[in-house]
C-alpha positions, -999 to +999 in steps of 0.1 A: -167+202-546-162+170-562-186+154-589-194+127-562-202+147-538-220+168-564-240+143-574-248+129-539-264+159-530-285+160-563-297+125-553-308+139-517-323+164-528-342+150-557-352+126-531-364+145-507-384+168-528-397+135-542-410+122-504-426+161-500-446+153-530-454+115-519-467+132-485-491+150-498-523+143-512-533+158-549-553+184-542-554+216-560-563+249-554-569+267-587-559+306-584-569+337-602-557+375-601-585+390-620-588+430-626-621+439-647-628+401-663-663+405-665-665+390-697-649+355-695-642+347-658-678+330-648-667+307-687-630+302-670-641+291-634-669+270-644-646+252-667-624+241-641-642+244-612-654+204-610-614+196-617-601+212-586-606+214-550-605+251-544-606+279-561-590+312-550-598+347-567-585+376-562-596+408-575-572+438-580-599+469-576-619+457-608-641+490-620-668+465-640-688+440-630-658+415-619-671+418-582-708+411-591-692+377-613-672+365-583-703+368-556-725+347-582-699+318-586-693+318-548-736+319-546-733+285-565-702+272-549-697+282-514-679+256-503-654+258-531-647+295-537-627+317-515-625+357-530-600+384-515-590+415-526-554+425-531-558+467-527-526+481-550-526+494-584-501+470-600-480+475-628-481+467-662-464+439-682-432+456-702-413+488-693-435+498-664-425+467-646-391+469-653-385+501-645-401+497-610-384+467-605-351+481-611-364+511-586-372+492-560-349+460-561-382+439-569-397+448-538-428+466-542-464+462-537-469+472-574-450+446-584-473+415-603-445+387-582-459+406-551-495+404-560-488+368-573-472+355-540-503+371-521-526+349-539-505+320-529-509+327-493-545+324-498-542+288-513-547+263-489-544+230-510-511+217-516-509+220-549-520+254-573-528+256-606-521+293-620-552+300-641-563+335-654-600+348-660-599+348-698-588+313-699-615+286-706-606+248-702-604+225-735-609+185-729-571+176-733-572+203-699-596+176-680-580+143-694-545+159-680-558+164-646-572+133-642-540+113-659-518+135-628-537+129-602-525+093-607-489+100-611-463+109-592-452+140-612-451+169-589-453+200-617-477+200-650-470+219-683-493+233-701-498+255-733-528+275-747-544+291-782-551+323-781-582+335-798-585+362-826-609+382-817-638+373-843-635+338-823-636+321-857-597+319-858-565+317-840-543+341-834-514+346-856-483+373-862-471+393-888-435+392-878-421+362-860-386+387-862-379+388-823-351+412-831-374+438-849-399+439-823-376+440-792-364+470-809-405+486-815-408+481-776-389+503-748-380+474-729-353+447-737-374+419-733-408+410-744-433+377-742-416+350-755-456+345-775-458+375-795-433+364-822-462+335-828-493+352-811-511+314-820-498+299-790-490+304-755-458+299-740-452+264-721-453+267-688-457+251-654-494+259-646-498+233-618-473+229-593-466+219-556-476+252-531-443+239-511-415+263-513-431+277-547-430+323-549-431+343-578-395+364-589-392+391-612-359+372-627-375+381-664-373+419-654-405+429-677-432+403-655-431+379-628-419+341-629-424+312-609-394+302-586-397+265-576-370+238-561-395+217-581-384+232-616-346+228-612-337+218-648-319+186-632-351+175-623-371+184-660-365+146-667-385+130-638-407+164-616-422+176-644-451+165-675-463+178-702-505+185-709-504+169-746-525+189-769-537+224-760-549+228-725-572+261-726-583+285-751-571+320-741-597+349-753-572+376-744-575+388-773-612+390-777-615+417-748-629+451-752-598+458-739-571+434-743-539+456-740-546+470-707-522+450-691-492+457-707-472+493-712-484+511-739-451+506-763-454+469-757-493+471-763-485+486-794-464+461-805-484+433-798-516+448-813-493+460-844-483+423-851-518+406-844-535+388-874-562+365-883-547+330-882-559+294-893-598+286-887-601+269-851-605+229-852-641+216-843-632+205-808-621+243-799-655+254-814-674+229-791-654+244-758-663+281-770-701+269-781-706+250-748-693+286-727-716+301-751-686+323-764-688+316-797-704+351-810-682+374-827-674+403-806-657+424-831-617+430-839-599+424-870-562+422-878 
């Protein structure tokens, strides 16, 4: 193929997933796959909830009171709240993943890609925003919403700081050696966050619905597949949420490894620490949740 004709067919396609996003008005269904989130998830959809137009949660066969949390935010917001149930255990984040996904050719309803691309079936607005039930919504969040909803920009990036667990602090690592802890876990890859632990990976938490299904390309977890996030279209389909768009309390959990394999659990609870203090605007967002109690932890 020559670089014309190359190139011509970039342009047609970057302009027609430009008209899909131009025909469609910006609304947003904010979804959740939530397994035992008693703790946080009434905090994480209430600070989002007036930001969106929908929000879809799925529970995966929570044993707490999950199911009790989800029937009072739908109590308060029936119109906006739509809860399903996705009925398989699903494996972990690390070598359980892998290993079934290597078993099965990634098609399994254990996999987190298949759970995932059930909970976009059940999204009805044209554009998603991937949000999880420890997560809780800072003010850059809000200001980034609002700033998109004006643009033109089909896909938003957006980072988080995790929380140590005495929710005084950040999270921070011991080792930032990716090497050395690639090697602790029995799995070749591992989040690209746990050489930092402070912050989040990057990553395109709102995007169009069209065309958009979760792969298991990274082996140990699921990824988002989009024609929208075609790296010759970073310059002009995507932005960037400045500043930190949610604080995640992961980490603050009574049990906050139970989503990964137990060597990678290790590893990431082995290289937790107590990072800097957290900045008087995070303190506000955990205050105003009323999560700003210590629960306990050290590191």
């Amino acid at each position: 193929m020559g670089q014309g004709t190359r190139a011509s067919r970039i342009q047609v396609r970057h302009t027609f997933l430009r008209a899909v996003v131009l025909m469609r008005p910006r609304r947003i269904s904010a979804m959740l796959r939530v397994k035992n989130e008693e703790e946080f998830l009434d905090a994480a959809v209430r600070s989002i909830v007036d930001a969106v137009d929908e929000v879809v949660i799925v529970d995966n066969e929570s044993r707490d009171a999950t199911p009790a949390v989800i029937a009072s935010l739908r109590a308060d917001y029936p119109d906006k709240i739509a809860a399903h149930r996705y009925p398989h255990e699903v494996a972990r984040v690390g070598r359980e993943t892998w290993e079934l996904r290597a078993a099965t050719a990634g098609e399994s309803p254990h996999l987190s890609g298949t759970y995932y691309n059930y909970c976009l079936r059940r999204c009805r607005q044209p554009y998603v925003l991937k949000w999880d039930g420890d997560m809780v919504a800072t003010p850059a969040f809000h200001g980034a919403i609002t700033a998109w909803r004006r643009s033109r920009v089909p896909v938003l990036l957006m980072r988080g700081a995790n929380v140590h667990p005495d929710r005084r602090h950040l999270a921070s690592a011991r080792s930032s050696d990716r090497a050395a802890l690639v090697a602790r876990a029995r799995c070749p890859q591992i989040p690209g966050w746990v050489t930092s632990m402070t912050w989040d990976c990057l990553e395109p938490r709102l995007f169009p619905r069209f065309r958009a299904r979760y792969d298991h390309a990274a082996g140990f977890t699921q990824s988002l597949a989009s024609p929208f996030l075609a790296p010759r279209f970073k310059a002009t389909l995507r932005d960037r949420c400045a500043g930190v768009s949610y604080l995640h309390l992961k980490f603050c959990k009574r049990d906050p490894y139970a989503n990964y394999s137990r060597d990678l659990a290790r590893v990431i609870a082995g290289n937790l620490t107590r990072g800097p203090r957290l900045d008087p605007d995070a303190e506000r967002v955990l205050e105003r949740w009323g999560l700003r109690a210590a629960s306990g932890g050290g590191g």
